[in-house]
mmCIF file of the N, C-alpha and C atoms, coordinates in Angstrom:
data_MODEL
# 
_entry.id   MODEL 
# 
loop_
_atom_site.group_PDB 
_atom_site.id 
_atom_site.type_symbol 
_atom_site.label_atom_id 
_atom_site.label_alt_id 
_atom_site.label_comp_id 
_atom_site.label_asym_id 
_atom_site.label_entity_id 
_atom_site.label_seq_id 
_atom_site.pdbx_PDB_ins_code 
_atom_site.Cartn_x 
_atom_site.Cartn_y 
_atom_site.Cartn_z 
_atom_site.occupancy 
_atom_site.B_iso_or_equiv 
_atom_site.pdbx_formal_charge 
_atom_site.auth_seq_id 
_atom_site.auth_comp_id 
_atom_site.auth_asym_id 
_atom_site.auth_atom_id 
_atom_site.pdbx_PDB_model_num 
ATOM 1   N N  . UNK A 1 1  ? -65.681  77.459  18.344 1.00 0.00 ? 1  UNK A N  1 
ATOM 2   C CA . UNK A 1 1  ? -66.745  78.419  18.105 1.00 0.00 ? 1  UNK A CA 1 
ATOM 3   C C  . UNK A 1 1  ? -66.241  79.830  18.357 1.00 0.00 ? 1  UNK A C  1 
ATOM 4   N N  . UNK A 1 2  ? -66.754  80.619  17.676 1.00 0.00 ? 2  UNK A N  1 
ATOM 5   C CA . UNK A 1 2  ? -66.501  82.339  17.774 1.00 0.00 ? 2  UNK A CA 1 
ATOM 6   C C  . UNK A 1 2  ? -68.027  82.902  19.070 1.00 0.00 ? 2  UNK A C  1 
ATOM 7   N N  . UNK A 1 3  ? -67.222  83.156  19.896 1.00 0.00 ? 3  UNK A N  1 
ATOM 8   C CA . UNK A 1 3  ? -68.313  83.989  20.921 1.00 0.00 ? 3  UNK A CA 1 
ATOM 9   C C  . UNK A 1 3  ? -68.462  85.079  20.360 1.00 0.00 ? 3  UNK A C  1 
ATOM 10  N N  . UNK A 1 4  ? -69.715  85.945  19.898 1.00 0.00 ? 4  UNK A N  1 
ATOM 11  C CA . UNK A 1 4  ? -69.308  87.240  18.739 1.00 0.00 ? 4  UNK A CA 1 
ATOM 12  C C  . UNK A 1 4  ? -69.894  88.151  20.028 1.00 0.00 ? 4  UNK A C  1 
ATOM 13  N N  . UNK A 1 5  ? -70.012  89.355  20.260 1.00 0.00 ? 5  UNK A N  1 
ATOM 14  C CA . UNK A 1 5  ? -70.515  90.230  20.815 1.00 0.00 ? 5  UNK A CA 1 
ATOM 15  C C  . UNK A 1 5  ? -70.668  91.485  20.375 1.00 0.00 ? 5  UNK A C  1 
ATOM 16  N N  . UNK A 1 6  ? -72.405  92.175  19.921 1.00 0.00 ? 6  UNK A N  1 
ATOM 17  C CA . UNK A 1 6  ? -72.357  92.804  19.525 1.00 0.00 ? 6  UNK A CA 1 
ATOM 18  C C  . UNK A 1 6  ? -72.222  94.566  20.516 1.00 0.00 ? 6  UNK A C  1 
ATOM 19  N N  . UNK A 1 7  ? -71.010  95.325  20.437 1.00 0.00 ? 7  UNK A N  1 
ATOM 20  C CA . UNK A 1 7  ? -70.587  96.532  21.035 1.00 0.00 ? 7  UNK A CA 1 
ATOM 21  C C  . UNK A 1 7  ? -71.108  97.638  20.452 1.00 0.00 ? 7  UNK A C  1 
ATOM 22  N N  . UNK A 1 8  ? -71.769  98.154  19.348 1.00 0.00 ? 8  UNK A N  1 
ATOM 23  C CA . UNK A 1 8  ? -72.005  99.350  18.557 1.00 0.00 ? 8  UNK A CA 1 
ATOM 24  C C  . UNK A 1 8  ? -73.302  99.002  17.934 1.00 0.00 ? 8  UNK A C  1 
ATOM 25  N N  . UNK A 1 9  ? -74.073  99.983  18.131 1.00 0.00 ? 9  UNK A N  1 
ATOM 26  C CA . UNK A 1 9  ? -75.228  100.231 17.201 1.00 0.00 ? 9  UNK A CA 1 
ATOM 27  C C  . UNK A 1 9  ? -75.115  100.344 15.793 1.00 0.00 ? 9  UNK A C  1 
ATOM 28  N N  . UNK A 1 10 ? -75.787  99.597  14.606 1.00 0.00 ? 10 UNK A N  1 
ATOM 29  C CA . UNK A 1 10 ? -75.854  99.574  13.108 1.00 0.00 ? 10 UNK A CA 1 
ATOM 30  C C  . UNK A 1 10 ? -76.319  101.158 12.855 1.00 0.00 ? 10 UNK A C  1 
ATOM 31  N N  . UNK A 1 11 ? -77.139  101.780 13.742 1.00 0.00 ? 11 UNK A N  1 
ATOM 32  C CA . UNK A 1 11 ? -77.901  103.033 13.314 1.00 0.00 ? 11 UNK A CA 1 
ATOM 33  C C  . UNK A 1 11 ? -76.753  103.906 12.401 1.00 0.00 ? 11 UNK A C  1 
ATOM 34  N N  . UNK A 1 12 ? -77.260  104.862 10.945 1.00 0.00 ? 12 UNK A N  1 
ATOM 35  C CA . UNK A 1 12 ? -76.780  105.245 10.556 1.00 0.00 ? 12 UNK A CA 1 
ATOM 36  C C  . UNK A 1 12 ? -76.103  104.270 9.714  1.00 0.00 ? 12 UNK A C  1 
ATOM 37  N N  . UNK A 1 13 ? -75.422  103.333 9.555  1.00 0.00 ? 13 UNK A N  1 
ATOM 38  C CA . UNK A 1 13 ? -74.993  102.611 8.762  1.00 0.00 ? 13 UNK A CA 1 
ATOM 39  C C  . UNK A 1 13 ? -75.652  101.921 7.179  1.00 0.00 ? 13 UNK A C  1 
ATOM 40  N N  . UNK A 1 14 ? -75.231  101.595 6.285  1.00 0.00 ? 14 UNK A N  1 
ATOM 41  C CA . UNK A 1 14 ? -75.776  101.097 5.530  1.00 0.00 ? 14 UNK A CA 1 
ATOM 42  C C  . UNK A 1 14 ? -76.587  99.832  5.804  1.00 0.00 ? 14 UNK A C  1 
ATOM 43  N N  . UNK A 1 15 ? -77.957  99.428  4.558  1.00 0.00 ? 15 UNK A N  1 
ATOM 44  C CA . UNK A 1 15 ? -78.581  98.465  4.943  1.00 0.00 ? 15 UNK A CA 1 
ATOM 45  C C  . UNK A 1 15 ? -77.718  96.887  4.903  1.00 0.00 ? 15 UNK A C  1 
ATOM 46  N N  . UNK A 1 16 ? -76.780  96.850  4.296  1.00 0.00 ? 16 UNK A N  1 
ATOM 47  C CA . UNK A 1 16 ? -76.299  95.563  3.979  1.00 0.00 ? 16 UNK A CA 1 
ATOM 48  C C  . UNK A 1 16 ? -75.880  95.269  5.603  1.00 0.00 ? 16 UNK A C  1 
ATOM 49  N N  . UNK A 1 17 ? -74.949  96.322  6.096  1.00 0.00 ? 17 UNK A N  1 
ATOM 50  C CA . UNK A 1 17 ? -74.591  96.074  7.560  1.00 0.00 ? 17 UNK A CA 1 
ATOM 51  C C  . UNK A 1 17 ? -75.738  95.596  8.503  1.00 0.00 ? 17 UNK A C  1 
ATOM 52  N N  . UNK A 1 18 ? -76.487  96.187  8.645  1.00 0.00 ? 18 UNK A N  1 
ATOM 53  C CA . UNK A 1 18 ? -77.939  95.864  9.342  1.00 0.00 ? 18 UNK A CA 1 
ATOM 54  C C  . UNK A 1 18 ? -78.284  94.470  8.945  1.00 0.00 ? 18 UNK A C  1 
ATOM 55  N N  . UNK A 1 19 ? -78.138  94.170  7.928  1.00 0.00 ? 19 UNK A N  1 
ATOM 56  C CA . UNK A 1 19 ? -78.563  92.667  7.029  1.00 0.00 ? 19 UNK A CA 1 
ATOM 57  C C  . UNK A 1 19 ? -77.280  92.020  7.515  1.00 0.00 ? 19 UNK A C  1 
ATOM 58  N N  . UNK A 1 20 ? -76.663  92.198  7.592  1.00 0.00 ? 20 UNK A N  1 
ATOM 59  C CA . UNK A 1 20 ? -75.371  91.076  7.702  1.00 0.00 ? 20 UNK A CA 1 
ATOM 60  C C  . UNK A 1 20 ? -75.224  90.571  9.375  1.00 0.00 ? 20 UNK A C  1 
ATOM 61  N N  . UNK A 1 21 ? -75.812  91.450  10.614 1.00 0.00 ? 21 UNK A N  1 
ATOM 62  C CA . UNK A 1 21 ? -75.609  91.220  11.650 1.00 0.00 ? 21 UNK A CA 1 
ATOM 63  C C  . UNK A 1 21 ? -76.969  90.633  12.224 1.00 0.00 ? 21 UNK A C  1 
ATOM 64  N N  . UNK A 1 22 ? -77.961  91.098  11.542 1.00 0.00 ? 22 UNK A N  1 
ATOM 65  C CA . UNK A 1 22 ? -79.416  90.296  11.439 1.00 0.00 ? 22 UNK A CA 1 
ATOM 66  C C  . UNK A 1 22 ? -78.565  88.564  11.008 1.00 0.00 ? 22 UNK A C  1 
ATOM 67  N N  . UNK A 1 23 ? -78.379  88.325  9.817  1.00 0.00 ? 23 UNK A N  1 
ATOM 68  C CA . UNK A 1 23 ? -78.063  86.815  9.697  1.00 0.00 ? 23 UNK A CA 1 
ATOM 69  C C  . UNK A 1 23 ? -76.800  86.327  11.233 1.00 0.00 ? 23 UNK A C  1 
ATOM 70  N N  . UNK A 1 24 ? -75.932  86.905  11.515 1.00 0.00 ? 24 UNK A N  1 
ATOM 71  C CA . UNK A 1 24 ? -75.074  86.651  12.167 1.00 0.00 ? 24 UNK A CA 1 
ATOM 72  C C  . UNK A 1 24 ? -75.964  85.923  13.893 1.00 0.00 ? 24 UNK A C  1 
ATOM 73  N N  . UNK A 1 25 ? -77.219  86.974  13.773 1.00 0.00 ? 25 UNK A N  1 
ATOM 74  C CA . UNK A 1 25 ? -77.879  86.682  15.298 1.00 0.00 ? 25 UNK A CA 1 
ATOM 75  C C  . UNK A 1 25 ? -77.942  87.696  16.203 1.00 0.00 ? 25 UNK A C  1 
ATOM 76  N N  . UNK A 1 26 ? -77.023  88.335  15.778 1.00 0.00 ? 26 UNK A N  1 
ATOM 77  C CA . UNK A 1 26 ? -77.184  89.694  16.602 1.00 0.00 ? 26 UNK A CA 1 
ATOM 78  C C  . UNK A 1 26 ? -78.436  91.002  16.353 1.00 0.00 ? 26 UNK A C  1 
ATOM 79  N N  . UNK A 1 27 ? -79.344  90.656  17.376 1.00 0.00 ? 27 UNK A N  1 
ATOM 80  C CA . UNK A 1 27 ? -80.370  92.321  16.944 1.00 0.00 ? 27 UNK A CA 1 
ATOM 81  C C  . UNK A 1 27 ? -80.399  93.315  17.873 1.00 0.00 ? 27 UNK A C  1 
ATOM 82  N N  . UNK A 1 28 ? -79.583  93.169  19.132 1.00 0.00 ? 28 UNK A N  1 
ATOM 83  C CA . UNK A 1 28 ? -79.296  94.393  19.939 1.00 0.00 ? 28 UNK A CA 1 
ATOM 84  C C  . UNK A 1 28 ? -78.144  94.978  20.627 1.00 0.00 ? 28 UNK A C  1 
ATOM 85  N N  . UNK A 1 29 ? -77.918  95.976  20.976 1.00 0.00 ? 29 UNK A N  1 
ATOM 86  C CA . UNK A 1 29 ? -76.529  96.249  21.634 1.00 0.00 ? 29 UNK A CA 1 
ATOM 87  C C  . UNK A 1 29 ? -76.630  95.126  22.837 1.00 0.00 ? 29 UNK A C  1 
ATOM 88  N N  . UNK A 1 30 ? -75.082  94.406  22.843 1.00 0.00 ? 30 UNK A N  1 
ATOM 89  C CA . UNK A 1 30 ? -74.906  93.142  24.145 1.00 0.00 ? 30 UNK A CA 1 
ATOM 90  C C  . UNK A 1 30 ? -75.529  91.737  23.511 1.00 0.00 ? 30 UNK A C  1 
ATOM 91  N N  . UNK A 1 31 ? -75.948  92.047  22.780 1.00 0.00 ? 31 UNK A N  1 
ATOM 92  C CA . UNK A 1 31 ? -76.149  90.721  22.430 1.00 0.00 ? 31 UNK A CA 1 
ATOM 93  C C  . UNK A 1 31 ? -74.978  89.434  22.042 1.00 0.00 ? 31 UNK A C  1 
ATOM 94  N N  . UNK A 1 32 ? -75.608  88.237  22.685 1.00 0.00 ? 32 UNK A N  1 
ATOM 95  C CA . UNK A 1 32 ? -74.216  87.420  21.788 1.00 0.00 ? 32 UNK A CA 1 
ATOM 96  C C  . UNK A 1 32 ? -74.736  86.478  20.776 1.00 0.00 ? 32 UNK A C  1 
ATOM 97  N N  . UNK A 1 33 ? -73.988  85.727  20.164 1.00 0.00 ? 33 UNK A N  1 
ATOM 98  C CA . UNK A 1 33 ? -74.072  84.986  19.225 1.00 0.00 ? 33 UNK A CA 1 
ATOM 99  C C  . UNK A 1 33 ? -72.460  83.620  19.141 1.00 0.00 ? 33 UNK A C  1 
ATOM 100 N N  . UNK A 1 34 ? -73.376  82.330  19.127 1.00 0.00 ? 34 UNK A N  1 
ATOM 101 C CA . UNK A 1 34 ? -72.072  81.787  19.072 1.00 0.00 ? 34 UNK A CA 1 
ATOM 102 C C  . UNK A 1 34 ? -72.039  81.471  16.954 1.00 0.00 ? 34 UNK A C  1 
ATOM 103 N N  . UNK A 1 35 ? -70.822  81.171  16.749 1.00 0.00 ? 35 UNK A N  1 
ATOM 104 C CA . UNK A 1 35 ? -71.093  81.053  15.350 1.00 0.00 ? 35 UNK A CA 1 
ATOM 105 C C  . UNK A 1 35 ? -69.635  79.922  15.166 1.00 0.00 ? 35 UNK A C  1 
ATOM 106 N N  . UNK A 1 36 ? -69.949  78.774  14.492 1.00 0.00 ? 36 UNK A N  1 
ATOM 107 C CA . UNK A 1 36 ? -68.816  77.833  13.897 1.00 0.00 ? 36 UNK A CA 1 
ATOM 108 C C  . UNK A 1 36 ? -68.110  78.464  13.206 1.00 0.00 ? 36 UNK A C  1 
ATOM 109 N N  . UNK A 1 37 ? -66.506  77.999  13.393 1.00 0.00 ? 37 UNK A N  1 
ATOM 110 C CA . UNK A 1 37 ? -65.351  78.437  12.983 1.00 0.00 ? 37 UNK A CA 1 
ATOM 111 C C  . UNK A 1 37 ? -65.345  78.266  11.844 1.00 0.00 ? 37 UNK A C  1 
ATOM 112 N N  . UNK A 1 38 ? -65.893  78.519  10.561 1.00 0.00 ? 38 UNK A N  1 
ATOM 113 C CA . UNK A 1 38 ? -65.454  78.560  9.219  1.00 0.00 ? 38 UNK A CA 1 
ATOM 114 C C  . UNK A 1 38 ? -65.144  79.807  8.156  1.00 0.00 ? 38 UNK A C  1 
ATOM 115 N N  . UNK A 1 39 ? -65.422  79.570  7.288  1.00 0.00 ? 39 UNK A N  1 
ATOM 116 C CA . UNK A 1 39 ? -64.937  80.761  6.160  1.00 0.00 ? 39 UNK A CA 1 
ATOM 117 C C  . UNK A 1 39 ? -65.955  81.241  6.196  1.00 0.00 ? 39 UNK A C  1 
ATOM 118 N N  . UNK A 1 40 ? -67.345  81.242  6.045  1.00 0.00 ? 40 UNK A N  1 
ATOM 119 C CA . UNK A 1 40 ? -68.448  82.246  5.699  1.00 0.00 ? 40 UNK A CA 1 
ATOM 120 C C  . UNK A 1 40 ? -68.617  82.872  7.085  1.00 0.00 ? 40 UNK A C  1 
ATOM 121 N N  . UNK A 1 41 ? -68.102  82.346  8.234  1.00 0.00 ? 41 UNK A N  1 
ATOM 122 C CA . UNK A 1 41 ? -68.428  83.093  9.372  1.00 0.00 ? 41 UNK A CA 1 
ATOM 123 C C  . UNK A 1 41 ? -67.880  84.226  9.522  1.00 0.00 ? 41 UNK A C  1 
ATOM 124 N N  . UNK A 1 42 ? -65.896  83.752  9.452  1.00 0.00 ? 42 UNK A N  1 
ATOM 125 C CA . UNK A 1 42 ? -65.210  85.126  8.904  1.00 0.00 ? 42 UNK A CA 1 
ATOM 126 C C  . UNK A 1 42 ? -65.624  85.906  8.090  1.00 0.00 ? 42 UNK A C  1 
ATOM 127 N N  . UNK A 1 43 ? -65.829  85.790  6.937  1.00 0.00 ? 43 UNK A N  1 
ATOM 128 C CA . UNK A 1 43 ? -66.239  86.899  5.964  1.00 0.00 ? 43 UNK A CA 1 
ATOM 129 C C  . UNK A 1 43 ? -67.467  87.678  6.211  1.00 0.00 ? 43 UNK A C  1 
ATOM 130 N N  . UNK A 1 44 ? -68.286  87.107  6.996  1.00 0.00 ? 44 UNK A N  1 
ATOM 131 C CA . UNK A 1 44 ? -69.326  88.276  7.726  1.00 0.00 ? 44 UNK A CA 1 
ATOM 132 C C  . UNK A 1 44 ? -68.524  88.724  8.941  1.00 0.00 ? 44 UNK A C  1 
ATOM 133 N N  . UNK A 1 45 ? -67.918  88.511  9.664  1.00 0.00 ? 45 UNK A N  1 
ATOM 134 C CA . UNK A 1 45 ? -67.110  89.159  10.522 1.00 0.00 ? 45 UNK A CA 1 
ATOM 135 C C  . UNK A 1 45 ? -66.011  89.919  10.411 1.00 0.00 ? 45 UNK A C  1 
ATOM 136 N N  . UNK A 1 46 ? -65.658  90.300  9.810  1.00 0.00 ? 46 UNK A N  1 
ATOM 137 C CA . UNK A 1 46 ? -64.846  90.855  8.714  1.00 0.00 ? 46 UNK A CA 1 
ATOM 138 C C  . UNK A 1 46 ? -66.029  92.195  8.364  1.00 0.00 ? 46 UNK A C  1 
ATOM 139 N N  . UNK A 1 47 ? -66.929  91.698  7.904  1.00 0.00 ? 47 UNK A N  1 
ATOM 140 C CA . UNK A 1 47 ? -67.707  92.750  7.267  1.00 0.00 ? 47 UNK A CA 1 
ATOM 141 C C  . UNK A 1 47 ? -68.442  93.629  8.363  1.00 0.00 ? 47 UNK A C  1 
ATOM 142 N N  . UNK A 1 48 ? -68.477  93.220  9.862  1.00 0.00 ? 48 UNK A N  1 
ATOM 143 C CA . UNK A 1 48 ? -68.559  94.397  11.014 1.00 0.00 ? 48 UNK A CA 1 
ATOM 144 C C  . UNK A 1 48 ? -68.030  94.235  12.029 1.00 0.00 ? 48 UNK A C  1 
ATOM 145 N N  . UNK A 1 49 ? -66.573  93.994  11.586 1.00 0.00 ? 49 UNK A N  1 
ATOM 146 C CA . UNK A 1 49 ? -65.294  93.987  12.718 1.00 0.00 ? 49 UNK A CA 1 
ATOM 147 C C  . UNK A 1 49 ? -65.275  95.072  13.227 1.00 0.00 ? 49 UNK A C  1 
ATOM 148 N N  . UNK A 1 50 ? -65.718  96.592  12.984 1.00 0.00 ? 50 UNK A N  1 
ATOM 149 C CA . UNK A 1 50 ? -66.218  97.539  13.843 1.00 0.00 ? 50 UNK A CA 1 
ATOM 150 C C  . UNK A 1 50 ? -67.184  97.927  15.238 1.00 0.00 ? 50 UNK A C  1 
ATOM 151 N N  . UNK A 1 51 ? -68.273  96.519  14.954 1.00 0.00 ? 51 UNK A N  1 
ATOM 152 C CA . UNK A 1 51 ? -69.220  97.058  15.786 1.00 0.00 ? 51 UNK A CA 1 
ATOM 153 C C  . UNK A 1 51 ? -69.185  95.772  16.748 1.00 0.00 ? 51 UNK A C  1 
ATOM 154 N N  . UNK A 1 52 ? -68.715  94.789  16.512 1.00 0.00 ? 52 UNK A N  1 
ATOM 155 C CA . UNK A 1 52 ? -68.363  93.069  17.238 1.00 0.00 ? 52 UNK A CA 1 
ATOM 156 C C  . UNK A 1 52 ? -67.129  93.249  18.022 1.00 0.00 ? 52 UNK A C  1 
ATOM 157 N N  . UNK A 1 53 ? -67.324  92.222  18.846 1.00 0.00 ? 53 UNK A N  1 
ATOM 158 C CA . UNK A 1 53 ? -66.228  91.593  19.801 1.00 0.00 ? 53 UNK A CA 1 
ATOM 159 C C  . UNK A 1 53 ? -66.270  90.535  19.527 1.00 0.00 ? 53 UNK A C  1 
ATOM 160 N N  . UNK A 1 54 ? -65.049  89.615  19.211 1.00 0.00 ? 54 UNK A N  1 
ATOM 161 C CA . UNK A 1 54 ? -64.961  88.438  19.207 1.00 0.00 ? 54 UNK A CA 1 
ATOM 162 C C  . UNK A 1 54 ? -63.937  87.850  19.742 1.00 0.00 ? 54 UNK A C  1 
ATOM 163 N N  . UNK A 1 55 ? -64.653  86.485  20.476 1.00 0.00 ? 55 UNK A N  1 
ATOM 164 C CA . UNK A 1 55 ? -64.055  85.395  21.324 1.00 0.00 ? 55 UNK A CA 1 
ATOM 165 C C  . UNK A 1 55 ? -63.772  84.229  20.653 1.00 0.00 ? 55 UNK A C  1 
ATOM 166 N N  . UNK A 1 56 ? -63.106  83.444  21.065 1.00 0.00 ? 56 UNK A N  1 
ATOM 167 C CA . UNK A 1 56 ? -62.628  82.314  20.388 1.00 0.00 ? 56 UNK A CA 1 
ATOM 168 C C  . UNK A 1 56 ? -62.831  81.203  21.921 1.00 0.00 ? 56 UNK A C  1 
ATOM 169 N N  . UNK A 1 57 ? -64.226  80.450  21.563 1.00 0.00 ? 57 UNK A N  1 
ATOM 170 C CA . UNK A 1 57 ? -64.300  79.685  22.760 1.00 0.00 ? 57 UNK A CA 1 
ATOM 171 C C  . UNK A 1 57 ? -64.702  78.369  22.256 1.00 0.00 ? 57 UNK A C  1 
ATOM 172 N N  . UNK A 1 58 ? -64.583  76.923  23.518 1.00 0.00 ? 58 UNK A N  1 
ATOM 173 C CA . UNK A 1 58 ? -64.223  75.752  23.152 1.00 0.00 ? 58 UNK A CA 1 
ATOM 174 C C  . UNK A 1 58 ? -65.457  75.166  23.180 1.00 0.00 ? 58 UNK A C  1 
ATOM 175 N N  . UNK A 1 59 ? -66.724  75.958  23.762 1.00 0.00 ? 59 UNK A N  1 
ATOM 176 C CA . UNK A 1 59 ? -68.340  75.159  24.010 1.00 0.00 ? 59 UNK A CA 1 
ATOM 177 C C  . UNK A 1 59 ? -69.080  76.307  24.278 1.00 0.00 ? 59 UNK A C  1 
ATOM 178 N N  . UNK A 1 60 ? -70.196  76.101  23.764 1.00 0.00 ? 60 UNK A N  1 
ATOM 179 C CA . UNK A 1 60 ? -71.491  77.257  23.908 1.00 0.00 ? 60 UNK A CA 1 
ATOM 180 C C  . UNK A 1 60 ? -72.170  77.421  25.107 1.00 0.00 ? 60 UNK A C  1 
ATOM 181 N N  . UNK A 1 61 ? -72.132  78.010  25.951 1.00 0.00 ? 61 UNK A N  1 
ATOM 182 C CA . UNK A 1 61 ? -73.118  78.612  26.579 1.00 0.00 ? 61 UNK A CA 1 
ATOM 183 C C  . UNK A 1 61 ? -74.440  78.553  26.588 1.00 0.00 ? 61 UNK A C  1 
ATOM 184 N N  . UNK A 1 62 ? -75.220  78.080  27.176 1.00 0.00 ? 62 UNK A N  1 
ATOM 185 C CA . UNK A 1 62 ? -76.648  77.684  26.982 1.00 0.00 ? 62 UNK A CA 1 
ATOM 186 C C  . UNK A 1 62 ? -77.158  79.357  27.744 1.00 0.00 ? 62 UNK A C  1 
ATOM 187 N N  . UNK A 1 63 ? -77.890  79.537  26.821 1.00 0.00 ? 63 UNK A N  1 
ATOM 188 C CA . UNK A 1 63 ? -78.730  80.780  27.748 1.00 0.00 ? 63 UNK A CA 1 
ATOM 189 C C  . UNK A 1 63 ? -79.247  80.718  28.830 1.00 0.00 ? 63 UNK A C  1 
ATOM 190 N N  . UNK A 1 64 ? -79.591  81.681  29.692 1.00 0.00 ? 64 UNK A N  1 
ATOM 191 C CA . UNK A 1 64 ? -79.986  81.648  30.870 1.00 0.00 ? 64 UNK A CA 1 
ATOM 192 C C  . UNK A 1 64 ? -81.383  81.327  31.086 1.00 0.00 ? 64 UNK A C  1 
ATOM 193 N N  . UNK A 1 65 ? -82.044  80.671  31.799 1.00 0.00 ? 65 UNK A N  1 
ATOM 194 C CA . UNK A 1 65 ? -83.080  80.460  32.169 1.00 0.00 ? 65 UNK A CA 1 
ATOM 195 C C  . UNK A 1 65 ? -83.649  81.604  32.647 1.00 0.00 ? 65 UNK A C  1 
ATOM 196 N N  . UNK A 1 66 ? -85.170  81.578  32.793 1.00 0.00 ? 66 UNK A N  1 
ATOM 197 C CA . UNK A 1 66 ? -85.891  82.441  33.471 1.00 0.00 ? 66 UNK A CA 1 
ATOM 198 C C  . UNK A 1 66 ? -86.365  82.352  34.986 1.00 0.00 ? 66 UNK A C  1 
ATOM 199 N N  . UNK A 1 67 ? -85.883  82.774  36.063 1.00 0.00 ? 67 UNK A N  1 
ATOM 200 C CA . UNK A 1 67 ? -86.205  82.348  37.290 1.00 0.00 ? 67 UNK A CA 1 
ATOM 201 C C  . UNK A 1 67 ? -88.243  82.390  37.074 1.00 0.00 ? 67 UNK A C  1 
ATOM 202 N N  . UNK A 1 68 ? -88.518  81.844  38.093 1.00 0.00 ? 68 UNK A N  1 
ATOM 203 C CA . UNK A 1 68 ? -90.171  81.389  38.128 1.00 0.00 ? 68 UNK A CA 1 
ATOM 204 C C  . UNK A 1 68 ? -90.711  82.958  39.270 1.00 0.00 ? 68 UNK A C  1 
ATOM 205 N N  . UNK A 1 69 ? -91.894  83.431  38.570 1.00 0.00 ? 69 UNK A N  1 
ATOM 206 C CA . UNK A 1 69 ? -92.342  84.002  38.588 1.00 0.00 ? 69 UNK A CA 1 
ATOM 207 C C  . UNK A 1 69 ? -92.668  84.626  40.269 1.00 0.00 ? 69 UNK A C  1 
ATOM 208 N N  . UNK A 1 70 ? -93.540  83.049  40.865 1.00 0.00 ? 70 UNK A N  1 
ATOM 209 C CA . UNK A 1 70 ? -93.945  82.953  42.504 1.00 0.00 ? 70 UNK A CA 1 
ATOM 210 C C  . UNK A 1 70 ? -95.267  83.180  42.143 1.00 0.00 ? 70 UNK A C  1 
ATOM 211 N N  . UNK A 1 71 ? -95.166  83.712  41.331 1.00 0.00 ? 71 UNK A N  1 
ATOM 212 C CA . UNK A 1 71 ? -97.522  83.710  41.197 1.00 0.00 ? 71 UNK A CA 1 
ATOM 213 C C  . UNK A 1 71 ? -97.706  83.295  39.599 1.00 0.00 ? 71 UNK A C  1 
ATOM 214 N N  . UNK A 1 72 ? -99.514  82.849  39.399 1.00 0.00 ? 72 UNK A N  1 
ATOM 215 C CA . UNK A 1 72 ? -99.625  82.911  37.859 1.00 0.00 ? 72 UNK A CA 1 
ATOM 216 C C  . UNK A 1 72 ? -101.130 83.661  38.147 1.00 0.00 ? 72 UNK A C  1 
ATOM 217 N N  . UNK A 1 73 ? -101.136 84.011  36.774 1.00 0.00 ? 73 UNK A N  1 
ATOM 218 C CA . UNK A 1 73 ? -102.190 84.473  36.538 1.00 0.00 ? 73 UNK A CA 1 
ATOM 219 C C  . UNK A 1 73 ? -103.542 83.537  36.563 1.00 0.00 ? 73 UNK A C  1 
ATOM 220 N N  . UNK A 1 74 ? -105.046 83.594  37.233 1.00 0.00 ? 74 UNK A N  1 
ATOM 221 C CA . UNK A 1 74 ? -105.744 82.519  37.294 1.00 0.00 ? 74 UNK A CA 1 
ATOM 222 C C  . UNK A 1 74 ? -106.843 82.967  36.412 1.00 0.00 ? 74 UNK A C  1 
ATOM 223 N N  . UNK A 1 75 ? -107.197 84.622  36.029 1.00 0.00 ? 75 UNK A N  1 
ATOM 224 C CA . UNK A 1 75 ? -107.803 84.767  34.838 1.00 0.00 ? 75 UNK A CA 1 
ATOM 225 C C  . UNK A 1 75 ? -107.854 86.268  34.855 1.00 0.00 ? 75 UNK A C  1 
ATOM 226 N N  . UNK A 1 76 ? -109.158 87.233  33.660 1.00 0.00 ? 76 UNK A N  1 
ATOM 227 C CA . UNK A 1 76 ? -109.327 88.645  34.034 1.00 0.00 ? 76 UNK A CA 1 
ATOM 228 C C  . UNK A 1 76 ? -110.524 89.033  34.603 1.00 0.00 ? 76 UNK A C  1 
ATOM 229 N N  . UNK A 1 77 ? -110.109 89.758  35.391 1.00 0.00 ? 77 UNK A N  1 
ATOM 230 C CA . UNK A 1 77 ? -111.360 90.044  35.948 1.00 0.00 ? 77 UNK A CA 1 
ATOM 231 C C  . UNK A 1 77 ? -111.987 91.429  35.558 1.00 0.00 ? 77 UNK A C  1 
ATOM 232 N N  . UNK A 1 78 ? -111.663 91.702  34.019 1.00 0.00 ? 78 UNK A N  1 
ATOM 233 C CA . UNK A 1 78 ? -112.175 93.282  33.894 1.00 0.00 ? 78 UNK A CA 1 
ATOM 234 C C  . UNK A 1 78 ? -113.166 92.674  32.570 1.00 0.00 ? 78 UNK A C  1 
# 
């Protein structure tokens, strides 16, 4: 798998770029994305080898959980 990481803002750039890192998974600065090693992956990576970091890793990363809150809400009172 390609660990991609997005380093640079699309702003200013053309729309296809914006469109191409939207499909990739990436929608904010730091964001990651894992993506399978094939040919269509390269060729969008390729197409914003400017604004990405890429890793070459052996298993995905499961996202992080959300630690628990300690309270919930029980209703509104307005």
């Amino acid at each position: 798998y390609f660990r991609v990481t997005m380093h640079r803002s699309p702003i200013g750039l053309p729309f296809k770029v914006r469109r191409t890192l939207e499909a990739l998974g990436l929608g904010k600065r730091s964001s990651v994305a894992y993506l399978p090693c094939n040919k269509s992956s390269i060729g969008s990576l390729l197409k914003v080898k400017e604004l990405v970091q890429v890793e070459a890793t052996q298993e995905i990363r499961p996202k992080r959980q959300r630690v628990a809150r300690g309270w919930t809400v029980l209703g509104n009172q307005l």
